[in-house]
Biopython code that builds the backbone (N, CA, C, O; Angstrom):
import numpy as np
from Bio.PDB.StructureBuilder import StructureBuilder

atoms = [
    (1, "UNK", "N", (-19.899, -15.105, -0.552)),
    (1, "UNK", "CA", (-18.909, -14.215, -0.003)),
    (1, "UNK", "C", (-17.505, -14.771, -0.092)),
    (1, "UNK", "O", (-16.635, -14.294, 0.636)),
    (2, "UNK", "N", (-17.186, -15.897, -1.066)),
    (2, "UNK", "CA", (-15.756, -16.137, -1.164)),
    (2, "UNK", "C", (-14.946, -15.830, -2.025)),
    (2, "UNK", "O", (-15.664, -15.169, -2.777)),
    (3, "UNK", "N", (-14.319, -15.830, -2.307)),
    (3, "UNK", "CA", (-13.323, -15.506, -3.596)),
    (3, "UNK", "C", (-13.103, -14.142, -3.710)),
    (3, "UNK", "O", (-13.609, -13.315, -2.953)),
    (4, "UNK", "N", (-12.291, -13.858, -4.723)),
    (4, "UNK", "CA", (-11.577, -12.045, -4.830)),
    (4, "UNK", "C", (-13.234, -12.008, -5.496)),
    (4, "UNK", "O", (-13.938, -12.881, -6.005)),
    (5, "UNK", "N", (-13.464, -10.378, -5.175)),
    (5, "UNK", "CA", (-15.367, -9.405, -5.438)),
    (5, "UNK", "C", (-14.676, -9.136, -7.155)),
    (5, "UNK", "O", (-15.544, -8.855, -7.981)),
    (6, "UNK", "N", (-13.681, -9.186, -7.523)),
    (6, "UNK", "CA", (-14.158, -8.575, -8.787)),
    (6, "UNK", "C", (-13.431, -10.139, -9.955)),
    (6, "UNK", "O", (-13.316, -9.960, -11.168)),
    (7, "UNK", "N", (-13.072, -11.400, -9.354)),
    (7, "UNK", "CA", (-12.763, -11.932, -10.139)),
    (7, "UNK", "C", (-11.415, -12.501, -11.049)),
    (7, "UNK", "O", (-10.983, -13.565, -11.493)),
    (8, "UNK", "N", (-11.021, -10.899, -11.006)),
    (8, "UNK", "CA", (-9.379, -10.682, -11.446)),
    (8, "UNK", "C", (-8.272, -10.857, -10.432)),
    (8, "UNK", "O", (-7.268, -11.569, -10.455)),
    (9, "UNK", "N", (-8.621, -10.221, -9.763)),
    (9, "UNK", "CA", (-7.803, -10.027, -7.996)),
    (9, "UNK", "C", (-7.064, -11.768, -7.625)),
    (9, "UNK", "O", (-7.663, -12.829, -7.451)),
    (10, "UNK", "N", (-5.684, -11.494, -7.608)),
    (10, "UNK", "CA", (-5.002, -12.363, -6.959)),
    (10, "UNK", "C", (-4.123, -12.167, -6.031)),
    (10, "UNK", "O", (-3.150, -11.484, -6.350)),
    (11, "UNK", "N", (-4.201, -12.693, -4.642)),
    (11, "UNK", "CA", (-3.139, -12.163, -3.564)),
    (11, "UNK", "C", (-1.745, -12.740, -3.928)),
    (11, "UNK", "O", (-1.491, -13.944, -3.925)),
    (12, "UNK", "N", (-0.823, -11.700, -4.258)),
    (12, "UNK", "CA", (0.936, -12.294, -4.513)),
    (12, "UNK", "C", (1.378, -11.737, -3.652)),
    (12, "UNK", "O", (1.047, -10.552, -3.639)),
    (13, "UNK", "N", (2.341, -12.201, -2.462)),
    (13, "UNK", "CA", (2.824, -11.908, -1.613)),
    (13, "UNK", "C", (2.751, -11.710, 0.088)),
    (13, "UNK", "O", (1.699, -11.983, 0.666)),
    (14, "UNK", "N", (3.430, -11.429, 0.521)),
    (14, "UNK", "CA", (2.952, -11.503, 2.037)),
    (14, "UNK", "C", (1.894, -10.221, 2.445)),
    (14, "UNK", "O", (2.134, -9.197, 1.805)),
    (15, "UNK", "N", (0.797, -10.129, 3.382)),
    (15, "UNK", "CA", (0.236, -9.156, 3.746)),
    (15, "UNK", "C", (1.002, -8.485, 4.275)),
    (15, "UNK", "O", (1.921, -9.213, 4.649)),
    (16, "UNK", "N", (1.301, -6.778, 4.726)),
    (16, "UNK", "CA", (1.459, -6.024, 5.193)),
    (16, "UNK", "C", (0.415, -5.713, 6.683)),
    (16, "UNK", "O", (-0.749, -6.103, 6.602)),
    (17, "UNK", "N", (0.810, -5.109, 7.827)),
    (17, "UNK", "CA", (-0.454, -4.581, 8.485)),
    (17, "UNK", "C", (0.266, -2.811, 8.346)),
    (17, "UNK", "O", (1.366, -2.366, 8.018)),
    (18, "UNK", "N", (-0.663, -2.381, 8.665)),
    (18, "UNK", "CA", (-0.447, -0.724, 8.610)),
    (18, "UNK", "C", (0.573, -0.461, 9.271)),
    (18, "UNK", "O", (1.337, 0.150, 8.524)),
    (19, "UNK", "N", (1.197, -0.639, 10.697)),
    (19, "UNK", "CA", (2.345, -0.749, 11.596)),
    (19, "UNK", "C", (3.199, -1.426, 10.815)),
    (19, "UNK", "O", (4.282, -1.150, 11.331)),
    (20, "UNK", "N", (3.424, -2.166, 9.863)),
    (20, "UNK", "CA", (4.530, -2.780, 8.955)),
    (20, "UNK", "C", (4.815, -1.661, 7.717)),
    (20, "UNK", "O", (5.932, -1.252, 7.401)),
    (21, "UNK", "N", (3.508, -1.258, 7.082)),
    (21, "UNK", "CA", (4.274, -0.447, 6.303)),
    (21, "UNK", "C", (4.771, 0.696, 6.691)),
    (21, "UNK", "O", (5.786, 1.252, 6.272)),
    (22, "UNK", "N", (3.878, 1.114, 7.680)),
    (22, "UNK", "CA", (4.682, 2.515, 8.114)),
    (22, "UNK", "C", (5.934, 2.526, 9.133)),
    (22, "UNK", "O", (6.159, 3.392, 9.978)),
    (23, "UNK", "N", (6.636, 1.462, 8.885)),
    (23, "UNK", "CA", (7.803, 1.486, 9.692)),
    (23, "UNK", "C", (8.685, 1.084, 8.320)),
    (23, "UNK", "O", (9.899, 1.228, 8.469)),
    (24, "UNK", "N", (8.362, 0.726, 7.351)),
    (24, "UNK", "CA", (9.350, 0.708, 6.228)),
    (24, "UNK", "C", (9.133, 2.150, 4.944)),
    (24, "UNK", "O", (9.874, 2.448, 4.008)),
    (25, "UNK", "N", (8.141, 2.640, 5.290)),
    (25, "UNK", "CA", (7.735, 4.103, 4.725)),
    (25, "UNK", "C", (8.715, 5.468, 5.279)),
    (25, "UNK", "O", (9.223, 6.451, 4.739)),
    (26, "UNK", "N", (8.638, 4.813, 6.887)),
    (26, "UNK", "CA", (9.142, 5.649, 8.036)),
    (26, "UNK", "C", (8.293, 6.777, 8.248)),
    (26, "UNK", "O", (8.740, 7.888, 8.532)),
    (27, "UNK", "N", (6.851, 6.471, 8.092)),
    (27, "UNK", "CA", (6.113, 7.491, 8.695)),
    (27, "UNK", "C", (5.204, 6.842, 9.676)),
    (27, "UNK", "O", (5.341, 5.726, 10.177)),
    (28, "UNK", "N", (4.137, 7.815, 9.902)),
    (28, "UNK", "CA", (3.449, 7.195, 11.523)),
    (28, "UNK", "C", (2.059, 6.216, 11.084)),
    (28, "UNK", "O", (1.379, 7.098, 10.558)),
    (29, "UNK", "N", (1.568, 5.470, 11.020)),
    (29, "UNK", "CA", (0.250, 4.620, 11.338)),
    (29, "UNK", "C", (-0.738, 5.910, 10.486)),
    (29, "UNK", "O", (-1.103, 5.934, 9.311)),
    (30, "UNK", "N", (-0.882, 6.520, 11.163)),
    (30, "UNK", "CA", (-1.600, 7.530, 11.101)),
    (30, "UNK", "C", (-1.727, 7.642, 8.706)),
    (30, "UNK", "O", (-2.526, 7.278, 7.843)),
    (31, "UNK", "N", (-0.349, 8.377, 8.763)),
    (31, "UNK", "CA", (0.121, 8.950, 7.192)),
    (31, "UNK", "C", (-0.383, 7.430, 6.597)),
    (31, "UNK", "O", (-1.124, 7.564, 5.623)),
    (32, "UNK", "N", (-0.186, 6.329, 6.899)),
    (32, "UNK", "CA", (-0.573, 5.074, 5.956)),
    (32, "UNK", "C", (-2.164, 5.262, 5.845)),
    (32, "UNK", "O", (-2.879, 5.224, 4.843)),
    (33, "UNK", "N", (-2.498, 5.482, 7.221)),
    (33, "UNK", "CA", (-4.080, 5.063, 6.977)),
    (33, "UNK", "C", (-4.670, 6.125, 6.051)),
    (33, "UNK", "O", (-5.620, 5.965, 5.284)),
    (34, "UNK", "N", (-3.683, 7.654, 6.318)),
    (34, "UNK", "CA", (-4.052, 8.976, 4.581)),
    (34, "UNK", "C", (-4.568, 8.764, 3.357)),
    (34, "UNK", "O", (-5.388, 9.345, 2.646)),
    (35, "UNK", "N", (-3.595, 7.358, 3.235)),
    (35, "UNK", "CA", (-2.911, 7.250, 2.163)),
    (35, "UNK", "C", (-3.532, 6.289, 1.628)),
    (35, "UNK", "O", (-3.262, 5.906, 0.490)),
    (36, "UNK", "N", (-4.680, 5.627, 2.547)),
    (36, "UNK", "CA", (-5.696, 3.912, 2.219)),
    (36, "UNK", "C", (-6.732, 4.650, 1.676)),
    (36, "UNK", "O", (-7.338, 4.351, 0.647)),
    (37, "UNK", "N", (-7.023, 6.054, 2.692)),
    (37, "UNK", "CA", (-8.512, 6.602, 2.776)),
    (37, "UNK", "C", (-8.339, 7.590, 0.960)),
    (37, "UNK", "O", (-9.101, 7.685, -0.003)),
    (38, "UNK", "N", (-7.231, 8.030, 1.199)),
    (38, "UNK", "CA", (-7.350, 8.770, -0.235)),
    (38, "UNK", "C", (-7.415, 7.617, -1.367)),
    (38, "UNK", "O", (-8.028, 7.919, -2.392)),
    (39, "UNK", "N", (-6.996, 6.665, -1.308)),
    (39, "UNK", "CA", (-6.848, 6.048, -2.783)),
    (39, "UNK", "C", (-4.892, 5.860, -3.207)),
    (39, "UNK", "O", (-4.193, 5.377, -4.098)),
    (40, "UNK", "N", (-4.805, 6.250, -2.515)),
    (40, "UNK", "CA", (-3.383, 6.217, -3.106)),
    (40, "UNK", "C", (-2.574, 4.850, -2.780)),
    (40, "UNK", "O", (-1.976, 4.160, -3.606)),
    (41, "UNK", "N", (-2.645, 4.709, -1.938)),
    (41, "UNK", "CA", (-2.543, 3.502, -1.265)),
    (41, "UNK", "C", (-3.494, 1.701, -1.742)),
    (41, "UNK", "O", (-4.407, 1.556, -0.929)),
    (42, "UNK", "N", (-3.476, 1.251, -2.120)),
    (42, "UNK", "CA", (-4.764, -0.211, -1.813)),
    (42, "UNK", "C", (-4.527, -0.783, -0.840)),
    (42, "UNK", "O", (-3.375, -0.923, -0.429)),
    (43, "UNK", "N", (-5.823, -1.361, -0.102)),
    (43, "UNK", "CA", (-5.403, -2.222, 0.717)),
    (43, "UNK", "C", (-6.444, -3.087, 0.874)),
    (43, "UNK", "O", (-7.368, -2.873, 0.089)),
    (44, "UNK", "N", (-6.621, -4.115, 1.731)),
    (44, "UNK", "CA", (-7.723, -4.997, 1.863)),
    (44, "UNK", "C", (-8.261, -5.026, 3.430)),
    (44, "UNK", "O", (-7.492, -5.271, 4.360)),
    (45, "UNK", "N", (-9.140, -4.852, 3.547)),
    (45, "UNK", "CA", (-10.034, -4.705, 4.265)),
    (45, "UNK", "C", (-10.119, -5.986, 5.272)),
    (45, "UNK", "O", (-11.006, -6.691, 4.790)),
    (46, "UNK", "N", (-9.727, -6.472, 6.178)),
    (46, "UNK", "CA", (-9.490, -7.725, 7.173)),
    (46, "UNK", "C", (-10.249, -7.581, 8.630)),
    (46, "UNK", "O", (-9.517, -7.133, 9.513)),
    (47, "UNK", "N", (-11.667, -7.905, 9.040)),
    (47, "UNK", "CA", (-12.353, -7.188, 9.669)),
    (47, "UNK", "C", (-12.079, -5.617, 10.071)),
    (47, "UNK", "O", (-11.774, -4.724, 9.280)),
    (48, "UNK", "N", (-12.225, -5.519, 11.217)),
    (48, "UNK", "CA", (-11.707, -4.127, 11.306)),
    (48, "UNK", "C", (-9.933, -3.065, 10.738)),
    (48, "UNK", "O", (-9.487, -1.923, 10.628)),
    (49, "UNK", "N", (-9.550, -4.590, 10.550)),
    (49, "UNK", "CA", (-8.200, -3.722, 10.030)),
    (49, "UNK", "C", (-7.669, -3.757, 8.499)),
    (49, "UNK", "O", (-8.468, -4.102, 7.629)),
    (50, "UNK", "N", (-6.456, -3.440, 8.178)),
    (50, "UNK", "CA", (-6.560, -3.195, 6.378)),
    (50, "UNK", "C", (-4.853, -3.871, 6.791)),
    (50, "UNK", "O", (-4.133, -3.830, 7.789)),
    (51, "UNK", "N", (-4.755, -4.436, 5.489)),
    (51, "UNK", "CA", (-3.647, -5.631, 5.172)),
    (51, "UNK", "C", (-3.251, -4.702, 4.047)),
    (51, "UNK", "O", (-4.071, -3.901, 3.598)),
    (52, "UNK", "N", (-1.652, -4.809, 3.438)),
    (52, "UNK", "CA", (-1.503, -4.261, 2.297)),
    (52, "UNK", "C", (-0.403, -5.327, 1.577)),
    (52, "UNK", "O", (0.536, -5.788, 2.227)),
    (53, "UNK", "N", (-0.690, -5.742, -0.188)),
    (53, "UNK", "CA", (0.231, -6.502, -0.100)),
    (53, "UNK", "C", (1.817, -6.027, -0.446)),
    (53, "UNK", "O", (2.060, -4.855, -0.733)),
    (54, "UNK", "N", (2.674, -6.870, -0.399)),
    (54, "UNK", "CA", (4.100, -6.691, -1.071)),
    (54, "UNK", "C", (4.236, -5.968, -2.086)),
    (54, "UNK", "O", (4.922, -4.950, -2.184)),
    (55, "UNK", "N", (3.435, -6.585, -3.054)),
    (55, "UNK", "CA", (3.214, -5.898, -4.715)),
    (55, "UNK", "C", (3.030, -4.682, -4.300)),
    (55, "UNK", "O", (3.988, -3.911, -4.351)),
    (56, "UNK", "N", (1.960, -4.298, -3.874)),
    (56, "UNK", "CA", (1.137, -2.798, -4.088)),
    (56, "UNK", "C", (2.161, -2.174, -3.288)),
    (56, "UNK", "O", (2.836, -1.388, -3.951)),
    (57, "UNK", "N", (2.463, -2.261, -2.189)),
    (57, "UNK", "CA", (3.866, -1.508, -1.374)),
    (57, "UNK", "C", (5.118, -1.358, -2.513)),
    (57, "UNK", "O", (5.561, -0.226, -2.710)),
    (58, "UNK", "N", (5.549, -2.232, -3.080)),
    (58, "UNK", "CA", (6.625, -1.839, -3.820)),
    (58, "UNK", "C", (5.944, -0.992, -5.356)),
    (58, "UNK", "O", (6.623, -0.087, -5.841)),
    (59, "UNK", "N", (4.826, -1.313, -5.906)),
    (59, "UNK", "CA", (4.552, -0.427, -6.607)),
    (59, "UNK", "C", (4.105, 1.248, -6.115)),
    (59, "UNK", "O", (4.135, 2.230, -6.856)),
    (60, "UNK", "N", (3.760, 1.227, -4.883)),
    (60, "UNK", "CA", (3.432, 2.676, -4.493)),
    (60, "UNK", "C", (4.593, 3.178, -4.083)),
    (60, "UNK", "O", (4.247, 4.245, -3.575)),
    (61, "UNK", "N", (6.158, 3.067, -3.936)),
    (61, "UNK", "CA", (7.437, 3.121, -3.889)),
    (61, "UNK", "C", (8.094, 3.360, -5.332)),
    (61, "UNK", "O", (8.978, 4.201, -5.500)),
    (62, "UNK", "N", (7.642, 2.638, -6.249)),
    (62, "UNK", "CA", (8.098, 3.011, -7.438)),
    (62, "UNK", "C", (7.479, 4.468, -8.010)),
    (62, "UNK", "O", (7.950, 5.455, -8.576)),
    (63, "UNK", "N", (6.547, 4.166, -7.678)),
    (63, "UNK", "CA", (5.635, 5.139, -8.767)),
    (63, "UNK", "C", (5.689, 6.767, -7.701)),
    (63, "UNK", "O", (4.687, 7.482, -7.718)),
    (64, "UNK", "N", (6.547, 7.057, -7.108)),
    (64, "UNK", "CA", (6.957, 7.761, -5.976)),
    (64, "UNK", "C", (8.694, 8.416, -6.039)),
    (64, "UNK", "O", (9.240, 9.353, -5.457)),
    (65, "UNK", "N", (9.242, 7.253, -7.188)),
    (65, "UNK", "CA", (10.661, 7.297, -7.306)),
    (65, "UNK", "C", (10.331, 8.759, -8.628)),
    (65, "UNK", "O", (9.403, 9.122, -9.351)),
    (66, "UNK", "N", (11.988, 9.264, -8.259)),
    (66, "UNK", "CA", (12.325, 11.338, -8.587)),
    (66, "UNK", "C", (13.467, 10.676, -9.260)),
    (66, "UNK", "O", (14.044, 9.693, -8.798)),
    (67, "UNK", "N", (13.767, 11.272, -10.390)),
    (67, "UNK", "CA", (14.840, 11.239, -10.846)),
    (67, "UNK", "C", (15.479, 12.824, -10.279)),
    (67, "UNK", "O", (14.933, 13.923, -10.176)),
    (68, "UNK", "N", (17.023, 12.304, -9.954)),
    (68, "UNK", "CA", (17.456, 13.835, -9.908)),
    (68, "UNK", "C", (17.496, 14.670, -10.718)),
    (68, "UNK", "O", (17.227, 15.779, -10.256)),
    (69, "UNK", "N", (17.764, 14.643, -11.979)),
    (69, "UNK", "CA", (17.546, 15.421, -12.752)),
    (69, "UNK", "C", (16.168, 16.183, -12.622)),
    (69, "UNK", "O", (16.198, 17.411, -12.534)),
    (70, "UNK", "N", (15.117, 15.600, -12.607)),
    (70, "UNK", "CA", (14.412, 15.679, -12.419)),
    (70, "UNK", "C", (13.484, 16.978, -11.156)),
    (70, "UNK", "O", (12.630, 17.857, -11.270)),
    (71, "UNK", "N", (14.140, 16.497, -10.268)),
    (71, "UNK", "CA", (14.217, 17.577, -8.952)),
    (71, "UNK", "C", (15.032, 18.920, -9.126)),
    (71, "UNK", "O", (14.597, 20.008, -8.749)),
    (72, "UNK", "N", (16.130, 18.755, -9.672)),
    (72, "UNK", "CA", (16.927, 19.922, -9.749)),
    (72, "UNK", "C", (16.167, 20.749, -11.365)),
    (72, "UNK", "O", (16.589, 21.894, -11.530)),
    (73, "UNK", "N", (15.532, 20.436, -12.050)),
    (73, "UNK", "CA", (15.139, 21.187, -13.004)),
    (73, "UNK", "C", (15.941, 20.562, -14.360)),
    (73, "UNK", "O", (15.773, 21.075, -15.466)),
]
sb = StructureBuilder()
sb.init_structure("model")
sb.init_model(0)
sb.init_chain("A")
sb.init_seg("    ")
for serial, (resi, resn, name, xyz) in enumerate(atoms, 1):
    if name == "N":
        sb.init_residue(resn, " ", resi, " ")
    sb.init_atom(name, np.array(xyz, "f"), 0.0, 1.0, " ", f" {name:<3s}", serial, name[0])
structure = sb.get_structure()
């Protein structure tokens, strides 16, 4: 039971807890945990609670970014 389950997996960065990202998301506890359960989100599993790292937070921020053009048509 030690090491990353698939091998590849390396932790870069500080953990997140759900109350951390959703205060830099600016939504509620609640919308993060949406967002673990759908897939959209990754996170890691820390007994009962879920950690998220730096990386994956700033990539689920990118991949989220609108160009204006974009919005306006």
């Amino acid at each position: 039971m030690g090491g990353a389950h698939d091998g590849e997996r390396t932790l870069r960065g500080r953990l997140l807890t759900v109350a951390e990202v959703a205060d830099v998301l600016r939504v509620s506890t609640m919308t993060v945990y949406r967002l673990i359960k759908s897939g959209d989100l990754a996170a890691i599993r820390v007994g009962k609670s879920y950690r998220i790292t730096e990386p994956t937070l700033q990539e689920y921020l990118a991949s989220g970014e609108v160009r204006v053009d974009d919005v306006n048509g």
